[in-house]
PyMOL Python script that loads the backbone (N, CA, C, O; Angstrom):
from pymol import cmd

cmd.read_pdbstr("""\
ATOM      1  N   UNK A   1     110.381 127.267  62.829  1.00  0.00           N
ATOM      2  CA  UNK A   1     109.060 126.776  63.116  1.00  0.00           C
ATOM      3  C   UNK A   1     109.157 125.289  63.464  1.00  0.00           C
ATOM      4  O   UNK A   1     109.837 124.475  62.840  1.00  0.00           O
ATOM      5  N   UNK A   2     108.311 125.003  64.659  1.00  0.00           N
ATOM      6  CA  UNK A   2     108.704 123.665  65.006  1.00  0.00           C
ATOM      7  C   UNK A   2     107.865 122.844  64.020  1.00  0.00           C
ATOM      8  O   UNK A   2     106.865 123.262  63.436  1.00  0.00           O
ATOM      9  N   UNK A   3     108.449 121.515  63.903  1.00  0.00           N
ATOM     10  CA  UNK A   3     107.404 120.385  63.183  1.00  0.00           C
ATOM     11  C   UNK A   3     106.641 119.552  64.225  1.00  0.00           C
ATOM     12  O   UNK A   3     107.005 119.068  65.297  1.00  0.00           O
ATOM     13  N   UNK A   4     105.203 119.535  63.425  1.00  0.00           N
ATOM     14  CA  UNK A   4     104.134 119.308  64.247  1.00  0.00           C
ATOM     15  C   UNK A   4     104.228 117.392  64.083  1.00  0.00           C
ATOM     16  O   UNK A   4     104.132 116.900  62.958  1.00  0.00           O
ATOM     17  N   UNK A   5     104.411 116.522  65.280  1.00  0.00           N
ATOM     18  CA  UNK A   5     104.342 115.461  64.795  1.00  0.00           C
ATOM     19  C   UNK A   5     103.301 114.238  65.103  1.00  0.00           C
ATOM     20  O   UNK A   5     103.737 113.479  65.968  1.00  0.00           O
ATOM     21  N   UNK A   6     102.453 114.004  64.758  1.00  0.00           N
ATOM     22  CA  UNK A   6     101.389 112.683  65.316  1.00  0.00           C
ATOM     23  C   UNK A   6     102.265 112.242  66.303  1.00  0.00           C
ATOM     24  O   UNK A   6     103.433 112.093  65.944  1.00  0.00           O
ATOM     25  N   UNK A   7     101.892 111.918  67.831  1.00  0.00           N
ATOM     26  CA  UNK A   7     101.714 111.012  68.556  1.00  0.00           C
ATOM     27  C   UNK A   7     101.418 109.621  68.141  1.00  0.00           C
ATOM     28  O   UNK A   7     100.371 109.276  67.594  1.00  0.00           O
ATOM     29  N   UNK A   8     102.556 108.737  68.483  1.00  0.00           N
ATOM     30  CA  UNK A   8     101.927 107.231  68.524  1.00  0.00           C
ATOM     31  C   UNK A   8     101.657 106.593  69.952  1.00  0.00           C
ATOM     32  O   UNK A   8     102.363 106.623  70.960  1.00  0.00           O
ATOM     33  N   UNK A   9     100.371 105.985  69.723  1.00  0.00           N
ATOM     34  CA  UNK A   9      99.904 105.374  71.025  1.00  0.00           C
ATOM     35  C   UNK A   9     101.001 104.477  71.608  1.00  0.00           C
ATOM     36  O   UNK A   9     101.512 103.549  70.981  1.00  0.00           O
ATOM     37  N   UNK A  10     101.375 104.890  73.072  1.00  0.00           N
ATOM     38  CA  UNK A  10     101.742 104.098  73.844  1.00  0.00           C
ATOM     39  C   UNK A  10     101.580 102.561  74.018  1.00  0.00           C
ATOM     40  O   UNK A  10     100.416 102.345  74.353  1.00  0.00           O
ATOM     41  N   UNK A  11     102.299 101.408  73.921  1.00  0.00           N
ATOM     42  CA  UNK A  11     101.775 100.359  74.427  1.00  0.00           C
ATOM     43  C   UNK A  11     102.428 100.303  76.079  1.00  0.00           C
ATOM     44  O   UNK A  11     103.451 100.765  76.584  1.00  0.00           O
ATOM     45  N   UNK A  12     101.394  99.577  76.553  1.00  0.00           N
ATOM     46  CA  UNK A  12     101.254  99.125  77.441  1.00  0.00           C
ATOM     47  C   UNK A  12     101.048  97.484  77.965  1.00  0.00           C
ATOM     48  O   UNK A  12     100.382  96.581  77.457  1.00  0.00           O
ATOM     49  N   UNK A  13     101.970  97.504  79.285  1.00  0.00           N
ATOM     50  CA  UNK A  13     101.639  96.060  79.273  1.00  0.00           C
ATOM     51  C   UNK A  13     100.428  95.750  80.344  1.00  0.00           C
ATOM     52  O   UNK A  13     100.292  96.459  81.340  1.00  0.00           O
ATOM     53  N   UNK A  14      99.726  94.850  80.119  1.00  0.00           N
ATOM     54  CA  UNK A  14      98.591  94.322  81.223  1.00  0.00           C
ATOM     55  C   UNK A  14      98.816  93.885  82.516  1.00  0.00           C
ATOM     56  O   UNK A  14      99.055  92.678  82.532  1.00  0.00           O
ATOM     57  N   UNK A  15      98.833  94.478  83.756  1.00  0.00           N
ATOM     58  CA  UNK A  15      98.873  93.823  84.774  1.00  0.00           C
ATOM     59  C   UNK A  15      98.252  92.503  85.112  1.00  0.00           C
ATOM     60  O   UNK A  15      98.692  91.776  86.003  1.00  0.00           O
ATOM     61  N   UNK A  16      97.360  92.261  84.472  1.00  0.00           N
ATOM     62  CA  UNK A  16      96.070  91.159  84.774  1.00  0.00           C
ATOM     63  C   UNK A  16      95.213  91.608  85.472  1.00  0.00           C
ATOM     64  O   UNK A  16      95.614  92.428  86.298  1.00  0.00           O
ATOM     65  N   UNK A  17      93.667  91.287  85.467  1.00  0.00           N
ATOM     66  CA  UNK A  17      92.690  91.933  86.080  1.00  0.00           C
ATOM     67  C   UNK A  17      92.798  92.328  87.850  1.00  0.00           C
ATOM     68  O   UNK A  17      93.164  91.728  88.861  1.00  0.00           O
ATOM     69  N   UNK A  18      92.458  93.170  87.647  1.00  0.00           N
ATOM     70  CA  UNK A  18      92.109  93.670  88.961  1.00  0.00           C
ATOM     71  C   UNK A  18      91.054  92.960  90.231  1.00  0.00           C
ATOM     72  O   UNK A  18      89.860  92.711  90.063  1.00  0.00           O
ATOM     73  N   UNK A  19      91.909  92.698  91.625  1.00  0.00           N
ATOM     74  CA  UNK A  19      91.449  91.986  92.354  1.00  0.00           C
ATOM     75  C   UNK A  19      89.782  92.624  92.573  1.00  0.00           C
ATOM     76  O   UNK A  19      89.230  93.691  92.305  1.00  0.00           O
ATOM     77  N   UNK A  20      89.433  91.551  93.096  1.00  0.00           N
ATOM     78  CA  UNK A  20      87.888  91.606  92.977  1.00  0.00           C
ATOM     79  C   UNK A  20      87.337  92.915  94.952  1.00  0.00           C
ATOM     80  O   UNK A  20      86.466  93.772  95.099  1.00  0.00           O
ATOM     81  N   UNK A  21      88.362  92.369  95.918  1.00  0.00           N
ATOM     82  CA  UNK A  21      88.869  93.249  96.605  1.00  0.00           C
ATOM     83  C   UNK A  21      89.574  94.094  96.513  1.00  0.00           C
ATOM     84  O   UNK A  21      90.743  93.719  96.607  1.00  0.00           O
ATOM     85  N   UNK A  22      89.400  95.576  96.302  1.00  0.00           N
ATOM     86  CA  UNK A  22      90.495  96.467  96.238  1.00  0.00           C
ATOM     87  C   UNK A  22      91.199  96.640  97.706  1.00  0.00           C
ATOM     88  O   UNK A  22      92.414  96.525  97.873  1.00  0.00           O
ATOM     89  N   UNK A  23      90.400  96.890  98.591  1.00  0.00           N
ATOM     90  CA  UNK A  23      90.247  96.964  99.952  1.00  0.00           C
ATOM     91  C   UNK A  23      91.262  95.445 100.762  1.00  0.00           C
ATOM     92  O   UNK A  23      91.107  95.190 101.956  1.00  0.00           O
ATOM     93  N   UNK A  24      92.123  94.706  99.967  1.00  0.00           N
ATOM     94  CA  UNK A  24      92.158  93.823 100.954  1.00  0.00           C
ATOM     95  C   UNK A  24      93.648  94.477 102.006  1.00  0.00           C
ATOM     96  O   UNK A  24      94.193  93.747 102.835  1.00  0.00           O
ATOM     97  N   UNK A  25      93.894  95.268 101.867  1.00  0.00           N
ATOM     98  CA  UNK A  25      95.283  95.725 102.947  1.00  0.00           C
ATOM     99  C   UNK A  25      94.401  96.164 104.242  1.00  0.00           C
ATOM    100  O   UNK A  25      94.840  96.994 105.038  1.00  0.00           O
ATOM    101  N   UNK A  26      92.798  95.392 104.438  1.00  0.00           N
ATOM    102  CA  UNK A  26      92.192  95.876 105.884  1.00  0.00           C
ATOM    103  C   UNK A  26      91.770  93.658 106.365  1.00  0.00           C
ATOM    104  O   UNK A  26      91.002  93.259 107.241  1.00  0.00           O
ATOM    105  N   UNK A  27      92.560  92.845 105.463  1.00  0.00           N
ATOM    106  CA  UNK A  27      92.418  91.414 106.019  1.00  0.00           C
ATOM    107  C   UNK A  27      93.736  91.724 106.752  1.00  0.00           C
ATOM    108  O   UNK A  27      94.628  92.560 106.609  1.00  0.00           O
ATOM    109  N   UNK A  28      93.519  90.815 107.505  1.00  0.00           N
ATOM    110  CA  UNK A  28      94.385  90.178 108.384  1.00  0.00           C
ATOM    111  C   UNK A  28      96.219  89.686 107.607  1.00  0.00           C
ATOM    112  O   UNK A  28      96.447  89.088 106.555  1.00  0.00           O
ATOM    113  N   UNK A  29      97.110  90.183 108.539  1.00  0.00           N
ATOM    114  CA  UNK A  29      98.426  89.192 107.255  1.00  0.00           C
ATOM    115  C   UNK A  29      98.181  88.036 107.734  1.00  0.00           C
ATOM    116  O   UNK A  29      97.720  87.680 108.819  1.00  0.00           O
ATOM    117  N   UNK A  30      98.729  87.163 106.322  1.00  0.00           N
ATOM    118  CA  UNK A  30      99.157  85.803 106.440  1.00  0.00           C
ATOM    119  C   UNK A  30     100.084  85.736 107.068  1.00  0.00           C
ATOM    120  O   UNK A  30     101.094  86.431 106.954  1.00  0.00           O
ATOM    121  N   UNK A  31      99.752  84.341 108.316  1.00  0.00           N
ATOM    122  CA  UNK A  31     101.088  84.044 109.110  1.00  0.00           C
ATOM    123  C   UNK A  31     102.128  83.537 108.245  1.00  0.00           C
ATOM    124  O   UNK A  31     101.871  83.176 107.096  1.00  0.00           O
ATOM    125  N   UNK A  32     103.319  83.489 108.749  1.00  0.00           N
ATOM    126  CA  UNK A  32     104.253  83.053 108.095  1.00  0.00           C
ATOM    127  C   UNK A  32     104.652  81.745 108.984  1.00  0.00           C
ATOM    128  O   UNK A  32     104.435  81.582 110.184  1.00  0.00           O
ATOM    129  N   UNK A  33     105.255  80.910 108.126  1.00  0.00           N
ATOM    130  CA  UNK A  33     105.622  79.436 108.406  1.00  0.00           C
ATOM    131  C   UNK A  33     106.651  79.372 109.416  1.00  0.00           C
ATOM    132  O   UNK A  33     107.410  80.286 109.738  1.00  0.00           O
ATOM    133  N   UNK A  34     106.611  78.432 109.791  1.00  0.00           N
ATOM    134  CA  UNK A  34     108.038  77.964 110.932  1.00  0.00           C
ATOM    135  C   UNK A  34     108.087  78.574 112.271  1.00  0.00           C
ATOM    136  O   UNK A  34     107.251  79.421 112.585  1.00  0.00           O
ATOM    137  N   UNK A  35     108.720  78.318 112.823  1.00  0.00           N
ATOM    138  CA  UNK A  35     108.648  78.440 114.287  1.00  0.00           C
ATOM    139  C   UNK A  35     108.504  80.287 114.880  1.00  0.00           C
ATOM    140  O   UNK A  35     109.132  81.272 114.492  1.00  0.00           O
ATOM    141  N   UNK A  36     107.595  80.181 115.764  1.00  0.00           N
ATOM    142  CA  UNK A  36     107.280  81.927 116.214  1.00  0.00           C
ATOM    143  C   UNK A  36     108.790  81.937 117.123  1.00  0.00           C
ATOM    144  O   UNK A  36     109.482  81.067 117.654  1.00  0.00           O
ATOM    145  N   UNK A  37     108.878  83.702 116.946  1.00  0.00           N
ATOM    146  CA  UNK A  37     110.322  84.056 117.827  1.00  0.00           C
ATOM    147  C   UNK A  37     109.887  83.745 119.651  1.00  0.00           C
ATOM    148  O   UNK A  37     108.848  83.872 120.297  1.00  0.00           O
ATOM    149  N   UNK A  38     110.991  83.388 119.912  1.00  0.00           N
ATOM    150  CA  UNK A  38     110.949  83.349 121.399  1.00  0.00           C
ATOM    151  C   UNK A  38     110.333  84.580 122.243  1.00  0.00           C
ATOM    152  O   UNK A  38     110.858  85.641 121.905  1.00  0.00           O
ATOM    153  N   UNK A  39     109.414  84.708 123.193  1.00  0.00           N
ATOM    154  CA  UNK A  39     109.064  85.513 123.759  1.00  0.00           C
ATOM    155  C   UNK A  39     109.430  85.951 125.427  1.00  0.00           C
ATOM    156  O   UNK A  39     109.126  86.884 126.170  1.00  0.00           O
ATOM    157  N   UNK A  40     110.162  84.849 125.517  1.00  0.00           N
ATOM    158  CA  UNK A  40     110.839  84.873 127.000  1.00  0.00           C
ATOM    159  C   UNK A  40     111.732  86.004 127.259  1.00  0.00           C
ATOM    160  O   UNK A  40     112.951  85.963 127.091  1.00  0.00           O
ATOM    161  N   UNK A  41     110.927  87.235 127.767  1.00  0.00           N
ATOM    162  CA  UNK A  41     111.649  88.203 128.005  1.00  0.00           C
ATOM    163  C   UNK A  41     112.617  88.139 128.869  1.00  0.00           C
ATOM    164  O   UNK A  41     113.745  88.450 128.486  1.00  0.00           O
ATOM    165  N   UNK A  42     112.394  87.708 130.275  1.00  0.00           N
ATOM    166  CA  UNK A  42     113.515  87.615 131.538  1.00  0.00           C
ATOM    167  C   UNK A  42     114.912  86.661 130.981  1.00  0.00           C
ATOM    168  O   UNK A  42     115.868  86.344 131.688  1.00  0.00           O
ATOM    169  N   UNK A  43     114.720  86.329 129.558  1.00  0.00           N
ATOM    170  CA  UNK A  43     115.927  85.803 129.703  1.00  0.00           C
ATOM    171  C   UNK A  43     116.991  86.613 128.629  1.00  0.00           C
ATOM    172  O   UNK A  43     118.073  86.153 128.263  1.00  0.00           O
ATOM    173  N   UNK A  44     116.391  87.992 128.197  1.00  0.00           N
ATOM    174  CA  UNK A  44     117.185  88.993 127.470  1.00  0.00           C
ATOM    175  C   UNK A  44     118.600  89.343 128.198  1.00  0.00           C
ATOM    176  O   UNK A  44     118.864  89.069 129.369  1.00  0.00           O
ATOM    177  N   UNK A  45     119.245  89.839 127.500  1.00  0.00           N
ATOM    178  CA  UNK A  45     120.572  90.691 128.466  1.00  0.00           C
ATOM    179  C   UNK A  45     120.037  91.965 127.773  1.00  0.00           C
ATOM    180  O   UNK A  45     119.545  91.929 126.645  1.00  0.00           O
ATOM    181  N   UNK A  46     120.156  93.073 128.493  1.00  0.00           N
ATOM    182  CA  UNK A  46     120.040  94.675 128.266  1.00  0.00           C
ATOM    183  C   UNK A  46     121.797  95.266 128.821  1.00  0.00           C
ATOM    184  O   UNK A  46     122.210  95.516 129.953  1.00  0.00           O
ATOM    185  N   UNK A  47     122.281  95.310 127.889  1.00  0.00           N
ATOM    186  CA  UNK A  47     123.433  96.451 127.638  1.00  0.00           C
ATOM    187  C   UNK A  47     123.640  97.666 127.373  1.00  0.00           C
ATOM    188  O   UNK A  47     123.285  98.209 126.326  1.00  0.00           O
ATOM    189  N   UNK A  48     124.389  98.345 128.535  1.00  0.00           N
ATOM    190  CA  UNK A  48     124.438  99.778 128.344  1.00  0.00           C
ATOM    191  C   UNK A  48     125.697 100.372 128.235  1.00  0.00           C
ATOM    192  O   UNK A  48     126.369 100.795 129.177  1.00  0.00           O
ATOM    193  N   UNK A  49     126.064 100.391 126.761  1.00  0.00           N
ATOM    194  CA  UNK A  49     127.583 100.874 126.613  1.00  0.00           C
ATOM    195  C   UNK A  49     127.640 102.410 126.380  1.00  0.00           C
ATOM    196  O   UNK A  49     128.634 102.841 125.795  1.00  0.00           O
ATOM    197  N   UNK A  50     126.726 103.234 126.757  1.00  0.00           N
ATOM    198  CA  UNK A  50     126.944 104.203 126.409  1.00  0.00           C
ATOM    199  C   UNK A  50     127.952 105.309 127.328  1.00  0.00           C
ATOM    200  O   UNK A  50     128.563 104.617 128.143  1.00  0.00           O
ATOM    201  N   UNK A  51     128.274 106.542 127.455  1.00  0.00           N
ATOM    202  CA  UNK A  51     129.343 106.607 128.524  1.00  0.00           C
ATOM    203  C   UNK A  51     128.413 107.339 129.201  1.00  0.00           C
ATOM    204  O   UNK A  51     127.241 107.455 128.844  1.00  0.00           O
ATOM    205  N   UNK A  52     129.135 108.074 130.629  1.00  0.00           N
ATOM    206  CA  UNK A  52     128.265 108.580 131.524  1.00  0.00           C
ATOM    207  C   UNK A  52     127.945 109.539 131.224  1.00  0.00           C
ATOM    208  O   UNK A  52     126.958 109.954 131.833  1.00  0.00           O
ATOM    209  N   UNK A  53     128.623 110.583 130.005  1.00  0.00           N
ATOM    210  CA  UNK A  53     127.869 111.540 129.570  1.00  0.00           C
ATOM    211  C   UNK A  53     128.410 111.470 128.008  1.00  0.00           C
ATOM    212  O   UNK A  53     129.472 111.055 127.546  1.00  0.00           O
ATOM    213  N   UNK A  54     127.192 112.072 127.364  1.00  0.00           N
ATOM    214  CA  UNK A  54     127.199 112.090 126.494  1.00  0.00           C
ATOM    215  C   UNK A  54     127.254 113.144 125.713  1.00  0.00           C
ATOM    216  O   UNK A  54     126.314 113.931 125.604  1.00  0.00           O
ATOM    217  N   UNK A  55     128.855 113.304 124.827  1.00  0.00           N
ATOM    218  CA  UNK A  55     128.719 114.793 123.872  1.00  0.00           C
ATOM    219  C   UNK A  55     128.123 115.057 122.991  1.00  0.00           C
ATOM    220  O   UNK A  55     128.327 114.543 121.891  1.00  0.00           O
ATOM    221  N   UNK A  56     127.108 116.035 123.243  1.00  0.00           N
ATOM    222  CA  UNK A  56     126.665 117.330 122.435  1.00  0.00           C
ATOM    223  C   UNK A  56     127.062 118.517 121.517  1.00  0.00           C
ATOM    224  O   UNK A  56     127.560 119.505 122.057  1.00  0.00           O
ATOM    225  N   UNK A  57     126.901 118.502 120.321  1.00  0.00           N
ATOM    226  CA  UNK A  57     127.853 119.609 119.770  1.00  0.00           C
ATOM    227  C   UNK A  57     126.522 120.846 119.929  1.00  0.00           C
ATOM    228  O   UNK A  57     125.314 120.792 120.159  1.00  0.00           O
ATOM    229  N   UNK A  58     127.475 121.877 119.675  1.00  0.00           N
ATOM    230  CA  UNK A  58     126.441 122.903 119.677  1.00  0.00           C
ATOM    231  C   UNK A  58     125.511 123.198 118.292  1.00  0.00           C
ATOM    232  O   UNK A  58     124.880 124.252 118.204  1.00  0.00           O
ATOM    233  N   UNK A  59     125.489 122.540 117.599  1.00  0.00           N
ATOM    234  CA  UNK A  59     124.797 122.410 116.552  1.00  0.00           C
ATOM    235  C   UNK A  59     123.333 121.379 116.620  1.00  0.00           C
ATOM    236  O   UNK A  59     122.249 121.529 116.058  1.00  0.00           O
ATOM    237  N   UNK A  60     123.753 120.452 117.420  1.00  0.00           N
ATOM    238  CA  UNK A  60     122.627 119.520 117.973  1.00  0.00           C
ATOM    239  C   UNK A  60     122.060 120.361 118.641  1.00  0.00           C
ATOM    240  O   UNK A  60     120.987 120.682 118.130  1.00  0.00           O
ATOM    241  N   UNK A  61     122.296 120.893 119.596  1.00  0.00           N
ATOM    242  CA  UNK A  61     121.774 122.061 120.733  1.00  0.00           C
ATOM    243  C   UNK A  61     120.458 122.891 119.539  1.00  0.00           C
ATOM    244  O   UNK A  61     119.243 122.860 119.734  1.00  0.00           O
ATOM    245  N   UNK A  62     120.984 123.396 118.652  1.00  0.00           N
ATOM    246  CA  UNK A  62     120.259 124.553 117.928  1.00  0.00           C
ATOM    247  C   UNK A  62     119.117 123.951 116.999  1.00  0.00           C
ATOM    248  O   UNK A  62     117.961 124.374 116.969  1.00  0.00           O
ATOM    249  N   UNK A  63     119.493 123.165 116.439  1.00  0.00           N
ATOM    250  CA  UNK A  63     118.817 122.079 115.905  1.00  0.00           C
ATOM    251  C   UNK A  63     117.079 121.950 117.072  1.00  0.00           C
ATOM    252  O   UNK A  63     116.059 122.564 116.760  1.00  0.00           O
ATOM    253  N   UNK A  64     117.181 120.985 118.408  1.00  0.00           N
ATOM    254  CA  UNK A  64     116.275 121.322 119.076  1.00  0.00           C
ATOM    255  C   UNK A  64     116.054 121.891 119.476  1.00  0.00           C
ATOM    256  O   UNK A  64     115.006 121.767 120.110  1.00  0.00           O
ATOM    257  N   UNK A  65     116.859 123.227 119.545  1.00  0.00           N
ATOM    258  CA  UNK A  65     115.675 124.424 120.289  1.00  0.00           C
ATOM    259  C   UNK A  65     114.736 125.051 119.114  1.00  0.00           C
ATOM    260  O   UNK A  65     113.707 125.642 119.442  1.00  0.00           O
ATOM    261  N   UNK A  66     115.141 124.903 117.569  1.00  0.00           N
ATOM    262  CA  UNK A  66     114.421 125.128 116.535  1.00  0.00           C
ATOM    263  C   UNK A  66     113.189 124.737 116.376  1.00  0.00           C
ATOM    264  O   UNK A  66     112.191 125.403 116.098  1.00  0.00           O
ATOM    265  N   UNK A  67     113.324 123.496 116.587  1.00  0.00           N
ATOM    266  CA  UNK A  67     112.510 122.358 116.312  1.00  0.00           C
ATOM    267  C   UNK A  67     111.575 122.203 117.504  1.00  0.00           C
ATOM    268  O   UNK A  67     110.410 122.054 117.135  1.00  0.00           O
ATOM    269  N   UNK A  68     111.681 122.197 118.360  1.00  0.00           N
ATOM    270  CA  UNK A  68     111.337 122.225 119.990  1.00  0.00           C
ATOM    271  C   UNK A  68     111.040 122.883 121.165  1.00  0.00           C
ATOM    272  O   UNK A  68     110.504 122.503 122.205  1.00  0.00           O
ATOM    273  N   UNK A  69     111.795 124.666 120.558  1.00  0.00           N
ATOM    274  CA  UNK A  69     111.626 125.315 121.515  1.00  0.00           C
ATOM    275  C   UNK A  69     110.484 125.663 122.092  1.00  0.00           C
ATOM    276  O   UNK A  69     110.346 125.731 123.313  1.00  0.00           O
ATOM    277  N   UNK A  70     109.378 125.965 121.054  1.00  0.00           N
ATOM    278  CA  UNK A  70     108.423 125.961 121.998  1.00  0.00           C
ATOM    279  C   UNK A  70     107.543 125.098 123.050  1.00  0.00           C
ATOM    280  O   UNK A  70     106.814 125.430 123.984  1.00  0.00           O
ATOM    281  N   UNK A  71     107.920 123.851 122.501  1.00  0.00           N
ATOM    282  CA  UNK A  71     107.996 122.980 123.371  1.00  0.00           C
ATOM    283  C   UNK A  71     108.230 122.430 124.752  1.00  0.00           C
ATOM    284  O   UNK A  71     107.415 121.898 125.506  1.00  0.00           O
ATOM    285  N   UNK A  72     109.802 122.724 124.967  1.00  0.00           N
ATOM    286  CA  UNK A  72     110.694 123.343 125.865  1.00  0.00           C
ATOM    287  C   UNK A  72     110.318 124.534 126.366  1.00  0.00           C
ATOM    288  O   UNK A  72     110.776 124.711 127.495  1.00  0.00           O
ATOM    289  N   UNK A  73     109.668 125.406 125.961  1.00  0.00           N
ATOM    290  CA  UNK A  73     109.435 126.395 126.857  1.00  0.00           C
ATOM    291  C   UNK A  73     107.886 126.144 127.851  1.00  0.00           C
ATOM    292  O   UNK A  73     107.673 126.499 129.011  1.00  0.00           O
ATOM    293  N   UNK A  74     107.199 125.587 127.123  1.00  0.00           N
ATOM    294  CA  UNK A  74     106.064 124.866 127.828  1.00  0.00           C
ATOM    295  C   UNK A  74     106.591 124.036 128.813  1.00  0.00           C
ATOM    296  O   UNK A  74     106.253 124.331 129.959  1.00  0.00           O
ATOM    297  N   UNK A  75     107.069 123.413 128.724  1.00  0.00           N
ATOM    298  CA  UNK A  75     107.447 122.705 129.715  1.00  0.00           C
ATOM    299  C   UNK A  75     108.374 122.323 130.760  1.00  0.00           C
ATOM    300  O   UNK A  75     108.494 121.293 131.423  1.00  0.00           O
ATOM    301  N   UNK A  76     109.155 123.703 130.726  1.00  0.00           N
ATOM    302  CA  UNK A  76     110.294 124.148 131.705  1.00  0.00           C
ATOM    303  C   UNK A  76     109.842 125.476 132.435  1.00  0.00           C
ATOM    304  O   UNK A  76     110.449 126.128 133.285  1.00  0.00           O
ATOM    305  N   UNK A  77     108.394 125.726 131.765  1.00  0.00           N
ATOM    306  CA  UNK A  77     108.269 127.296 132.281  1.00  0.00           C
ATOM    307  C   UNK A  77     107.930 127.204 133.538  1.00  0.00           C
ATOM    308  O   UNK A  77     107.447 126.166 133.992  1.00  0.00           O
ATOM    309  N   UNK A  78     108.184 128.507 134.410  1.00  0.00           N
ATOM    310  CA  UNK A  78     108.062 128.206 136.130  1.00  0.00           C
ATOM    311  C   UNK A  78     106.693 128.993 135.974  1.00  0.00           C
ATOM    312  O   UNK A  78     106.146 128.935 137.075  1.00  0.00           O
ATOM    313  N   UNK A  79     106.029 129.592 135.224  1.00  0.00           N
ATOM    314  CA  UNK A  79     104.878 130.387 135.416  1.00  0.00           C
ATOM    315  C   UNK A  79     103.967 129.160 134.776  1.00  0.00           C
ATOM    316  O   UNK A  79     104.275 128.612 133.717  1.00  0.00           O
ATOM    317  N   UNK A  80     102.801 128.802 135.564  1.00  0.00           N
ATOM    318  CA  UNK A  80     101.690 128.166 134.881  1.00  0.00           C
ATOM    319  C   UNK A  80     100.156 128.297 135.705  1.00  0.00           C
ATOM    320  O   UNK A  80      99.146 127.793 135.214  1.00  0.00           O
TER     321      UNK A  80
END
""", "prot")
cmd.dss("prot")
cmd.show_as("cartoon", "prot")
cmd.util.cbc("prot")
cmd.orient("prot")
């Protein structure tokens, strides 16, 4: 027979009161200090190391037709 035992109350610690806004994740963020990132796009480099084709195992293959096929069939179908 099990023994029945009183519960002792939990303590807990106090966060401190609760903001007077619950709602504030709909203000604006605070900017952050120091200089904004550069925005001068034309002076990016874009690199493309990838090769001219790229291997596929047949497991990737099955994967999206799972996930996708009907998808793929919408939108390869010659009947519409």
């Amino acid at each position: 027979m099990a023994h029945h035992q009183k519960s002792r109350p939990r303590r807990t610690r106090s966060l401190g009161p609760l903001p007077d806004d619950l709602y504030d994740h709909l203000r604006p963020p605070v900017r952050r200090k120091g200089r904004p990132a550069k925005k001068k796009q034309s002076e990016w480099t874009v690199t493309d190391d990838w090769p001219d084709e790229v291997p596929i195992t047949e497991a990737e293959i099955e994967v999206f037709e799972a996930w996708f096929g009907d998808l793929f069939d919408e939108l390869f179908s010659t009947r519409h």
